[in-house]
C-alpha positions in Angstrom: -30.6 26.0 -65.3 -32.9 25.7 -62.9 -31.7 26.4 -59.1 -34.3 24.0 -56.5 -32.5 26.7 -53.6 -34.3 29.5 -55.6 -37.6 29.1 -53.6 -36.1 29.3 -50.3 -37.2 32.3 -49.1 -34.6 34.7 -46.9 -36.4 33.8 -43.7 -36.0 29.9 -43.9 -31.9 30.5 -44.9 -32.0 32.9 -41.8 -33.7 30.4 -39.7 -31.2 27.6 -40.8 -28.3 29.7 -40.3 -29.4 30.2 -36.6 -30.0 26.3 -35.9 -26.5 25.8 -37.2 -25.0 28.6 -35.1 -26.6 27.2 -32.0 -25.3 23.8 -33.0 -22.0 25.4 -32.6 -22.6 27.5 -29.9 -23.3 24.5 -27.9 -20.9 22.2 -29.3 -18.2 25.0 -28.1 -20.4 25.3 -24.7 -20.3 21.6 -24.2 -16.5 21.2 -25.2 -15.6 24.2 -22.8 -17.5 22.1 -19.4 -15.4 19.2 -20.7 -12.1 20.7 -20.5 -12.9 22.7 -17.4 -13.2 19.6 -15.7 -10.1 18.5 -16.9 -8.7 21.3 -15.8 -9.9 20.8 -12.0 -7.5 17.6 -12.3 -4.6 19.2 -13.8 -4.1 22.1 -11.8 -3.2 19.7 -8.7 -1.0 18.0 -11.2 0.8 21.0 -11.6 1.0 21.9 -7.6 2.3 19.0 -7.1 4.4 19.3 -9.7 5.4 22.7 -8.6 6.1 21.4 -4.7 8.4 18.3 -5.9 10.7 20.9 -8.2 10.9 23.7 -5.8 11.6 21.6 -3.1 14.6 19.6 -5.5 15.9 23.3 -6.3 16.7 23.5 -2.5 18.1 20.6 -1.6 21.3 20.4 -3.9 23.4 17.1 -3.9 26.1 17.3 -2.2 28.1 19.8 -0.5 29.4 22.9 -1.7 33.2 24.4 -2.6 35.0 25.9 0.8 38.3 26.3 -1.1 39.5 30.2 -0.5 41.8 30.1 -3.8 39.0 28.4 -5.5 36.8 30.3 -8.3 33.7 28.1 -7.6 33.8 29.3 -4.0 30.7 29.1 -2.6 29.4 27.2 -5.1 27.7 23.7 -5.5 30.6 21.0 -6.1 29.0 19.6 -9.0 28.8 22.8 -10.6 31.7 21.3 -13.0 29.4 18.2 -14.3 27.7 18.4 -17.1 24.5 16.1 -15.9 24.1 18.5 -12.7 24.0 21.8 -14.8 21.1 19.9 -16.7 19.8 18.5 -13.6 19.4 23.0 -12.5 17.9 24.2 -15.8 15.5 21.0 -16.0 14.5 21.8 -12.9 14.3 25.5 -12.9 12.0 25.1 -16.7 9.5 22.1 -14.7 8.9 24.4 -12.0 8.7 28.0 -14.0 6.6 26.0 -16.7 4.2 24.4 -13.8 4.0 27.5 -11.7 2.6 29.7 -15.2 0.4 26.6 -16.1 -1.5 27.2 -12.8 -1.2 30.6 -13.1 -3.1 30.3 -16.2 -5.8 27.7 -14.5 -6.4 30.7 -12.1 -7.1 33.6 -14.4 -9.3 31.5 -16.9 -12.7 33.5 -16.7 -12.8 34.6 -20.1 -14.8 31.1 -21.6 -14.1 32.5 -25.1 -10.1 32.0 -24.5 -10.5 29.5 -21.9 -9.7 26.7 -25.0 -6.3 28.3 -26.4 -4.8 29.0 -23.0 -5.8 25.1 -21.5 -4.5 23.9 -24.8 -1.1 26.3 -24.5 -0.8 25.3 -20.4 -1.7 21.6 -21.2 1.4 21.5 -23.5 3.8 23.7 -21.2 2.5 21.4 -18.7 4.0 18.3 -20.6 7.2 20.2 -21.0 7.5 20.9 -17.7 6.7 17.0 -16.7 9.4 16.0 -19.3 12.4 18.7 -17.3 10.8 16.8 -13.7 12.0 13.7 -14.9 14.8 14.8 -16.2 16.2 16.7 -13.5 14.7 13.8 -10.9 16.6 11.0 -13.1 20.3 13.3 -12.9 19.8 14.4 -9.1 20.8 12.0 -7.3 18.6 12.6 -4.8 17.5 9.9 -1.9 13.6 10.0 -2.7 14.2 10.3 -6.4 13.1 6.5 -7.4 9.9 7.1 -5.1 9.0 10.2 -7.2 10.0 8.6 -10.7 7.3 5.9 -9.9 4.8 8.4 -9.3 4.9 11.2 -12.0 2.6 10.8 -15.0 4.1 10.5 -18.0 3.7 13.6 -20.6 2.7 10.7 -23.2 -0.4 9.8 -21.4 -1.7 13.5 -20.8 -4.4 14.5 -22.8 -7.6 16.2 -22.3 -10.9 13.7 -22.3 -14.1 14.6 -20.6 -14.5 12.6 -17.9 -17.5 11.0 -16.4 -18.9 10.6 -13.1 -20.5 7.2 -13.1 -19.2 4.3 -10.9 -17.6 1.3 -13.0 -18.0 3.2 -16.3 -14.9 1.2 -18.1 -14.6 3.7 -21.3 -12.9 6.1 -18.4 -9.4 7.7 -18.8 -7.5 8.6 -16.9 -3.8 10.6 -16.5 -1.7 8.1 -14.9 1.8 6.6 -14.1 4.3 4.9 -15.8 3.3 2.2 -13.2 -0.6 2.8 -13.6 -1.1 5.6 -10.6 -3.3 8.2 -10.8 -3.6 11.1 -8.8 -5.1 9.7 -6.2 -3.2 7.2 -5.3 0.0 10.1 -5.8 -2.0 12.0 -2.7 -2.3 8.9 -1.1 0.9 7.6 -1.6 2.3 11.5 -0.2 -0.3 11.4 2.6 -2.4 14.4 1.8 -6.2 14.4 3.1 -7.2 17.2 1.3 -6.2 16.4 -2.1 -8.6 13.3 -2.5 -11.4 14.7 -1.6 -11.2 17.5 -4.2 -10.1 15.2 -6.8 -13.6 12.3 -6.1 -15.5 15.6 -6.8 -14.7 15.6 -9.6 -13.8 12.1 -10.6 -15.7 9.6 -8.0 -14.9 6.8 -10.4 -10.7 6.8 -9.2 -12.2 5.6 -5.9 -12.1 2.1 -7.4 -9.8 2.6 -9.8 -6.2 -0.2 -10.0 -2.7 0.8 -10.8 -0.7 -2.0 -12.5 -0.5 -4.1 -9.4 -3.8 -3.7 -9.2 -3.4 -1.6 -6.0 -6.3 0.8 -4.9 -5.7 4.8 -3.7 -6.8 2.5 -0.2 -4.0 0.1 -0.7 -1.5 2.4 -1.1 -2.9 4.9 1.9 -2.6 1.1 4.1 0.5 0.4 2.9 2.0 3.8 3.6 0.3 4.3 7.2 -1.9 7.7 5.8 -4.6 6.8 8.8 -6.5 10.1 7.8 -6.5 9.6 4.1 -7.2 6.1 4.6 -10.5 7.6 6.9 -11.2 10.1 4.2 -11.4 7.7 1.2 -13.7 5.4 3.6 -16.0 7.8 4.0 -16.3 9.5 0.7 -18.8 6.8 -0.9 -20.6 4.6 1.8 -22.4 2.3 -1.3 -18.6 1.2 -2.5 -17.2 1.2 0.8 -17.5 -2.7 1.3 -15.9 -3.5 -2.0 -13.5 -0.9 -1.7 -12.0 -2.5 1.1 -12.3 -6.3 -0.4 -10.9 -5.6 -3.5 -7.1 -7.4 -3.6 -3.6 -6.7 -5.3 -1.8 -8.8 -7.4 -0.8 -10.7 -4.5 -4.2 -11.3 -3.3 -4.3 -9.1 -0.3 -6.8 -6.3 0.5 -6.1 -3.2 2.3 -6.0 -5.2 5.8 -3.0 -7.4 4.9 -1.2 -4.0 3.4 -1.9 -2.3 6.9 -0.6 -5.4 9.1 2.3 -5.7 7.0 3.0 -2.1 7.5 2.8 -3.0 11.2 0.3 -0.1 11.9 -1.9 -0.9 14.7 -4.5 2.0 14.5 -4.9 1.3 10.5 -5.3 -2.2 10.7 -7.7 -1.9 13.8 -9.6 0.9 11.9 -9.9 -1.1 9.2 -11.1 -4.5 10.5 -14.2 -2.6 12.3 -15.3 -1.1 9.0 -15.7 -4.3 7.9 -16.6 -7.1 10.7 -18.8 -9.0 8.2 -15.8 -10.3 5.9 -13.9 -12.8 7.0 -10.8 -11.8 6.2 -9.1 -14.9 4.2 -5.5 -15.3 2.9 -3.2 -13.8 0.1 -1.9 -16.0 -2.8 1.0 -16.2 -0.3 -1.4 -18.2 2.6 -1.1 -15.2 5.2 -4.2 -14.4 6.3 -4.7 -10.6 7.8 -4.5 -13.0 11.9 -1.4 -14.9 10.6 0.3 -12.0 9.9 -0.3 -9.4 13.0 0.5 -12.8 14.8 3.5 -13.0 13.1 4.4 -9.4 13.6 3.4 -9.7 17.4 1.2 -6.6 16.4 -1.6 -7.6 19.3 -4.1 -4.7 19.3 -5.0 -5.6 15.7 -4.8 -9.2 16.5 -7.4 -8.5 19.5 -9.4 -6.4 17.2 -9.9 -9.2 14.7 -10.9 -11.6 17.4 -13.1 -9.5 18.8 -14.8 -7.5 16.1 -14.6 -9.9 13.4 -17.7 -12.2 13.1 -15.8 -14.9 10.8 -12.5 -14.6 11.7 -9.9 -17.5 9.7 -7.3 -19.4 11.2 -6.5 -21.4 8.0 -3.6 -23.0 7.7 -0.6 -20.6 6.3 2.8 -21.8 4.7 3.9 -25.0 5.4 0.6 -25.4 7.1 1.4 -23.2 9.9 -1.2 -21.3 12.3 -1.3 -17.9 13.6 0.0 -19.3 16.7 2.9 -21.3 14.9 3.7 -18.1 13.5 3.3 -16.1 16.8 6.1 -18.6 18.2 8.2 -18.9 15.3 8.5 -15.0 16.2 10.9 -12.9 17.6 9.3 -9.7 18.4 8.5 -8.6 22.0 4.6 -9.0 23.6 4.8 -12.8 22.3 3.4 -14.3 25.3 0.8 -12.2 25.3 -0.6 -12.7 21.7 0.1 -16.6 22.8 -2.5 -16.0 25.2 -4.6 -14.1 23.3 -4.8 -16.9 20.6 -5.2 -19.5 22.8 -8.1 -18.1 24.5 -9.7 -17.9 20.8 -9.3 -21.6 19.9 -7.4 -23.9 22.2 -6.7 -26.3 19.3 -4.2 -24.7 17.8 -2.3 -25.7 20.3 -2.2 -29.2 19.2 -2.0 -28.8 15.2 1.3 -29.4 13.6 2.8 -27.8 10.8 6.0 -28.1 8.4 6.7 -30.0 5.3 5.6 -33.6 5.3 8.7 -35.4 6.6 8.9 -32.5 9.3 5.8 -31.8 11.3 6.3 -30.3 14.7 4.0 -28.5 16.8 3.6 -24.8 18.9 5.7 -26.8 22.1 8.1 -27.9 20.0 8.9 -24.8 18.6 8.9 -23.1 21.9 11.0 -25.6 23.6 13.6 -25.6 20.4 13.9 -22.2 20.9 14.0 -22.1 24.1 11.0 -19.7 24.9 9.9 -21.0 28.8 7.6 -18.1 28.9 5.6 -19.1 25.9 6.2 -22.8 27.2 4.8 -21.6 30.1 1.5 -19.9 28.7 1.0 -23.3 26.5 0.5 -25.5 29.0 -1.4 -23.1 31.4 -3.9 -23.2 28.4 -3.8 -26.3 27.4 -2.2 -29.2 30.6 -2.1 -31.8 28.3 -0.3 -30.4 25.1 2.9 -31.4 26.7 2.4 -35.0 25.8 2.3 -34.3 22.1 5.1 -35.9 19.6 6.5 -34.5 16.0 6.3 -36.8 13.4 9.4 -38.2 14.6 8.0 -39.4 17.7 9.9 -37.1 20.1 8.1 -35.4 23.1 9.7 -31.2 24.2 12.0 -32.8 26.8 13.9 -34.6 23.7 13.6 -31.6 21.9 15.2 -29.7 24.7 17.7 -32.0 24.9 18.4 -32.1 21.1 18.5 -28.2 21.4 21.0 -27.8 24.3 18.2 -25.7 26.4 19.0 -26.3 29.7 16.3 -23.3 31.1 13.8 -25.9 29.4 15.0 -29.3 30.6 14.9 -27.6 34.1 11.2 -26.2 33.6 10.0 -29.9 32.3 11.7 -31.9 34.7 9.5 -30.4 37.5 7.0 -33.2 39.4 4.2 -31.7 36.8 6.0 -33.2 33.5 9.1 -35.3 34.7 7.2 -38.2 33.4 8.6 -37.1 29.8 11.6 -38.4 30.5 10.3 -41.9 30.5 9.0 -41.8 27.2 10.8 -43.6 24.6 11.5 -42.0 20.9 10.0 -44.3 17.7 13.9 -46.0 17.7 13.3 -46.8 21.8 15.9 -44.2 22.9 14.3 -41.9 26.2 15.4 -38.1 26.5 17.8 -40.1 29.4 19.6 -41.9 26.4 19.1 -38.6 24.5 20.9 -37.2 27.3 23.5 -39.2 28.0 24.5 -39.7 24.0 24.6 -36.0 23.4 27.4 -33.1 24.6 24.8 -31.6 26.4 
């Protein structure tokens, strides 16, 4: 039978030979760049790793045996449970396994064995993970639920090449049970050098949500990390406005995390970065000024009314202002941040707020509660605010009366406002009637 290869002379099968052995040549080249970029990522996953175990092997739970007739002397009391013994070996294997697997990362120059010993740290690397969890879960310790939430899960590591563009959505990434990655882990631990090393490598986990759709920035906010929260600002100018817009599953951006935190210099840092936005509320109706109003937290209160172009004073639950929540509060510097507000917008002075049947305003709730200093600071700002009525019809000296505050009644029954007591309530009764009908 005829053979059609017969032809082929020995230089066209050499020739073909050498296409397909460059074909391989950089298929292996291009599957080796992959994997050492991988490899960039793991190795702080393993340091970290490394830190958590070795600092666990330290700090045993509980105390240890002082008995003299005892054969455990010396030794941890919980030597005699079974889970602790576990907890020791699972820790000892996580941090041994870890500390080879970046042992390994660290001697991989040969490229022709830089596949088998990735692939053999990888899986060590998963073993170890596994023994971190395990000796985490049976330790007992005080931080152990904070680290549970924030080691990845041996399931979810695998090698993938990853790629550098912004947005891309085919990335993975090694994350979390609860959707972290490893930068929000350094975040979340307050290291500044970690990120930037890892958005060399990966500038797409700038971005990039957990499950409660919380940004590295969010948690660096949340956690007070001022210098990481200045690193990951600065990393990528182009995404820096929607880095710091983007919101959690409660609706809040890095602002409300930072205010909540009651962090002045984050929330202050935070607001001039951004002086264009205006800041609005949560899904809860906090804006980022109702709540460092609420939390009497006045330098970032003066830094969004000064450096914030659009600032909101929506209404916030039960319809309440920054300055209804600034009285409502109980934190010290309230008259202050009174005054602050008021010399923003003098209306909120006369807004009310509460449910329906309930409406009462700023000089009611400072009279009920008996606050003569913000009293005070009201009507220096506004004279005429101390005419206003709830929805019930009574003026502040009836609500000083109803609320036994005799330091108020005093203050309004000077010449200025003694007039209140003339005014009637909606049933005809004046804060005299009040007076005399109550055990005041």
């Amino acid at each position: 039978m005829h053979n059609p290869n017969a032809k082929m002379g020995t230089g066209v099968k050499m020739q073909l030979r050498k296409v397909d052995h460059d074909k391989a040549k950089k298929a292996d080249q291009t599957k080796v760049e992959s994997i050492m970029k991988a490899a960039q990522i793991h190795i702080i996953v393993a340091t970290l790793i490394t830190t958590v175990t070795f600092t666990a092997g330290i700090t045993l739970p509980e105390g240890f045996e002082s008995g003299s007739d005892s054969s455990n002397q010396g030794m941890t009391i919980l030597i005699r449970k079974t889970t602790f013994r576990v907890f020791v070996v699972s820790d000892a294997i996580a941090f041994t396994i870890s500390a080879v697997a970046i042992f390994i990362y660290f001697l991989m120059a040969d490229q022709v064995e830089i596949l088998k010993l990735l692939e053999a740290s990888s899986k060590w690397r998963g073993v170890g993970v596994t023994n971190e969890r395990v000796e985490l879960k049976l330790g007992g310790s005080r931080w152990t639920e904070q680290i549970i939430g924030l080691m990845p899960n041996p399931a979810q590591m695998h090698l993938g090449q990853d790629r550098l563009n912004y947005g891309d959505e085919e990335n993975e990434y090694q994350v979390t049970p609860t959707g972290n990655t490893i930068l929000h882990v350094a975040a979340h631990l307050g290291h500044s050098h970690f990120p930037a090393e890892v958005l060399k490598i990966t500038p797409t986990l700038l971005c990039h949500q957990n499950k409660k759709n919380e940004t590295a920035l969010h948690i660096a906010a949340n956690e007070v990390h001022i210098k990481v929260v200045h690193l990951l600002l600065s990393i990528e100018e182009h995404y820096k406005e929607k880095l710091m817009r983007m919101t959690d599953e409660n609706g809040a951006p890095a602002l409300h995390k930072a205010v909540s935190s009651r962090h002045k210099d984050v929330a202050s840092f935070l607001v001039k970065e951004d002086p264009e936005f205006e800041f609005p509320s949560n899904k809860a109706w906090q804006t980022p000024m109702y709540l460092a109003a609420e939390s009497v937290l006045r330098e970032a209160l003066v830094e969004i009314l000064n450096s914030c172009k659009r600032p909101t004073s929506s209404a916030g639950p039960l319809n309440q202002t920054p300055l209804h929540a600034a009285v409502i509060s109980e934190h010290t510097g309230l008259k202050e941040v009174v005054s602050d507000m008021l010399g923003w917008k003098k209306f909120l002075a006369y807004l009310s707020a509460g449910s329906e049947n309930d409406r009462t305003t700023a000089i009611h709730i400072a009279v009920g509660a008996g606050k003569v200093d913000v009293l005070h600071e009201l009507l220096n700002h506004c004279p005429d605010c101390w005419e206003l009525l709830d929805n019930n019809g009574r003026n502040a000296l009836h609500e000083a009366i109803l609320y036994s505050q005799a330091n108020v009644v005093n203050f309004l029954l000077k010449p200025k406002w003694d007039k209140l007591i003339e005014d009637p309530y909606k049933d005809g009764n004046t804060p005299l009637h009040f007076l005399a009908s109550s055990n005041f």
